[in-house]
N, C-alpha and C positions, 0 to 999 in steps of 0.2 A: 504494500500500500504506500504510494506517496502521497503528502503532505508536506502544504507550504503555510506558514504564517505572513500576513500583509497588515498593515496600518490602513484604517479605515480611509485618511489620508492617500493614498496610494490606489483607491480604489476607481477606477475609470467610467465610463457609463455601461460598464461590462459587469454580470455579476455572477455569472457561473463558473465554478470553481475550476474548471479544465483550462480557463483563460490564464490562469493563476500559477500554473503547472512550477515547477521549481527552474525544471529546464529554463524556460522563458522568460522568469524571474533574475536568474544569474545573467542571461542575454541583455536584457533589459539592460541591470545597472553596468554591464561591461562595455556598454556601448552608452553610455551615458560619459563613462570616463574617458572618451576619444575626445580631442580637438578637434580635427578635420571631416567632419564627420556632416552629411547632406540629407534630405527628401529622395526619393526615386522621381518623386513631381519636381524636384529642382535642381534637377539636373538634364531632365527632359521637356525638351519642345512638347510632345505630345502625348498621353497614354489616353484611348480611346478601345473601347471592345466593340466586337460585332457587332452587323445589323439584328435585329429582331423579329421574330413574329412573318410575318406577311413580305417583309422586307428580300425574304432569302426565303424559296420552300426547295424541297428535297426535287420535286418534279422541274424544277428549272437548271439542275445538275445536267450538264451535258457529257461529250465523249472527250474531246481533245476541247483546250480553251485555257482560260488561265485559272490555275492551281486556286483550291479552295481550300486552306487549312484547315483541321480538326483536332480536336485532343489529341488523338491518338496518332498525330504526325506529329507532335509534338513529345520529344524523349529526352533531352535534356543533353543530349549527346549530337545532337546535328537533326534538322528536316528529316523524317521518315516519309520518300517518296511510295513507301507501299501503300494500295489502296487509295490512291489520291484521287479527290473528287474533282471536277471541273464546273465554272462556270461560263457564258460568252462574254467575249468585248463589251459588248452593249449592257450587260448587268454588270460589269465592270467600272463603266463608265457613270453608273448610277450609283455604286457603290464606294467613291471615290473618300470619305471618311476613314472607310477601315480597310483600303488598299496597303499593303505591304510591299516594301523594295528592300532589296538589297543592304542590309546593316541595321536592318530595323530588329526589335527584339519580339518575342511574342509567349507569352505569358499562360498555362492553365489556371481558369476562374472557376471550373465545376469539376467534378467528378474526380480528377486529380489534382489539386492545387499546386499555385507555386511554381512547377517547372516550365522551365525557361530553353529557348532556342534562341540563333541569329538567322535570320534570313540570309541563305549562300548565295554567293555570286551567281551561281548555278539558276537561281533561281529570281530573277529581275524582277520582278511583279507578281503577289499573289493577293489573296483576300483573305479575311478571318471569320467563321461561325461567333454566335454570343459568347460562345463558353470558354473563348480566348479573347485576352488584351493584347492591340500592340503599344513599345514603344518607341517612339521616337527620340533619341538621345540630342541634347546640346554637342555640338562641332568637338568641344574640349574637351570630349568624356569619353574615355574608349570603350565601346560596345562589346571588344572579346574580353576587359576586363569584368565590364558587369554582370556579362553572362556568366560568366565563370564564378563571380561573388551572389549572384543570385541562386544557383543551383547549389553552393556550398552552404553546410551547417550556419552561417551567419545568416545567408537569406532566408533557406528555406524553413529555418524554427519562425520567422517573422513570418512569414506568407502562412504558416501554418496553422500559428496563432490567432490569426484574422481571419481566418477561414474557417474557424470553430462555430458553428451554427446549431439548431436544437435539431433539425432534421439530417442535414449531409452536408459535407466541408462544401464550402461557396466562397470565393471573394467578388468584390464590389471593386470597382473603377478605385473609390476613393481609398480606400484597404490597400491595396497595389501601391498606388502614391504616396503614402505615409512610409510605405519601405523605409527603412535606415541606410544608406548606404556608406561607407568606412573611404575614406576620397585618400591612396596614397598618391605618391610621384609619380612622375609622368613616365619617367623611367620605367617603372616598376610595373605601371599597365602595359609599357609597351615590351617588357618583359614577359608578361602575362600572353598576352598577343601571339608574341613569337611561338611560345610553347602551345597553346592551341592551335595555331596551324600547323605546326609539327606533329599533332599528333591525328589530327584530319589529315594529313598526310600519309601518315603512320595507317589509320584506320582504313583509306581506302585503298592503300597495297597490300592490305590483308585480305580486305574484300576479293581483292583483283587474284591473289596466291588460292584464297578456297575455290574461288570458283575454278579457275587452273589444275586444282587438287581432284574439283568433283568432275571435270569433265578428262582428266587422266584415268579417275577409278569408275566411271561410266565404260567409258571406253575400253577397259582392259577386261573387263565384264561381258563384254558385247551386248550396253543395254545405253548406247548412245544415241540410238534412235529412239527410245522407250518414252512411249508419250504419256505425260503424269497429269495432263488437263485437265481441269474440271470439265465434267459430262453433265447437261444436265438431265438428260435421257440415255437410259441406256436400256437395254433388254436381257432376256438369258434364257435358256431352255427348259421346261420342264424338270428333265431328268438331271439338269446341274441343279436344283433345288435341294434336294436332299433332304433335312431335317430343319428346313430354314427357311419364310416366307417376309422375314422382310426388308424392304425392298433397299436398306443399304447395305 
């Protein structure tokens, strides 16, 4: 069981005890004792979330078009292009609030809170569901630095804390912006910088060496033609039934 002791003083417009957690408590005053110390709202031009409602439905999702971000392209380790949805130019061009480019950051608001991606080069323009923030950083602030301090123990105890709800973890536009964020040398972000793309480096010659791996152990198999497709129909004989009727 933990337990924390607070001064009534100390008490926020928050009054359930999970807010109060100990963890959060030592974060709090540890970050109270920094000097250099900023807003995620002020440090950023813009943090804005998705359209809502009517704004964006499932049936205006197209084949090819520009990239529709979701939670679950969102990992904390770089854009997850699997599963990626599409929207057209033209909802695009209506949707121009919560457009995404190139160095913007983008945020989980529901279902997972807290973690954080950068938009890749790879990826020039896209758009956000509700249940992502992006943001837009000021010129001075290095984006591989904040992503990196947002997805680490300093952020993400913060996002998680604010995300504490009676029903299921939620953040809110202004919860996002109160972030804390710890402002070192400039140096030292572009230290930061360096090593994140070295290791986006790193991680897509790995990608590159497995799939290299699987189509050697395909091949040496003789099952490099072997097609593993989703069917969404398929048939079978009687007499292959056997003891088995259904149909996956």
């Amino acid at each position: 069981m933990q337990t924390s002791t607070i001064k009534f003083s100390q008490i926020e417009d928050r009054i359930d005890t999970e807010y109060y957690k100990p963890d959060y408590l030592r974060l709090e005053k540890a970050l109270r004792r920094q000097l250099n110390i900023k807003t995620l709202q002020g440090i950023s031009i813009k943090i804005v979330d998705g359209p809502f409602g009517s704004d964006l439905l499932k049936s205006e999702y197209v084949e090819t078009g520009i990239p529709l971000l979701r939670v679950k392209n969102v990992t904390g380790e770089g854009i997850s292009t699997n599963d990626l949805v599409f929207i057209t130019n033209k909802k695009q061009e209506n949707l121009q609030r919560s457009k995404v480019i190139s160095g913007d950051l983008v945020i989980t608001k529901a279902g997972r809170v807290g973690t954080v991606d950068m938009i890749p080069s790879s990826i020039p323009e896209a758009n956000i569901t509700s249940h992502l923030a992006k943001i837009s950083l000021k010129k001075e602030y290095n984006p591989y630095f904040v992503y990196v301090y947002l997805n680490s123990r300093l952020g993400l105890l913060q996002t998680e804390r604010q995300g504490i709800k009676s029903t299921k973890p939620e953040l809110n536009i202004n919860e996002v912006a109160i972030t804390k964020i710890i402002i070192p040398s400039q140096s030292f972000q572009q230290k930061i910088e360096k090593m994140v793309k070295e290791a986006e480096r790193k991680r897509k010659l790995a990608d590159e060496k497995y799939k290299e791996a699987e189509e050697i152990l395909n091949k040496e198999l003789g099952l490099e033609n072997f097609d593993l497709s989703t069917q969404k129909t398929f048939e079978a004989k009687f007499s292959e039934a056997k003891d088995r009727f259904d149909q996956e």
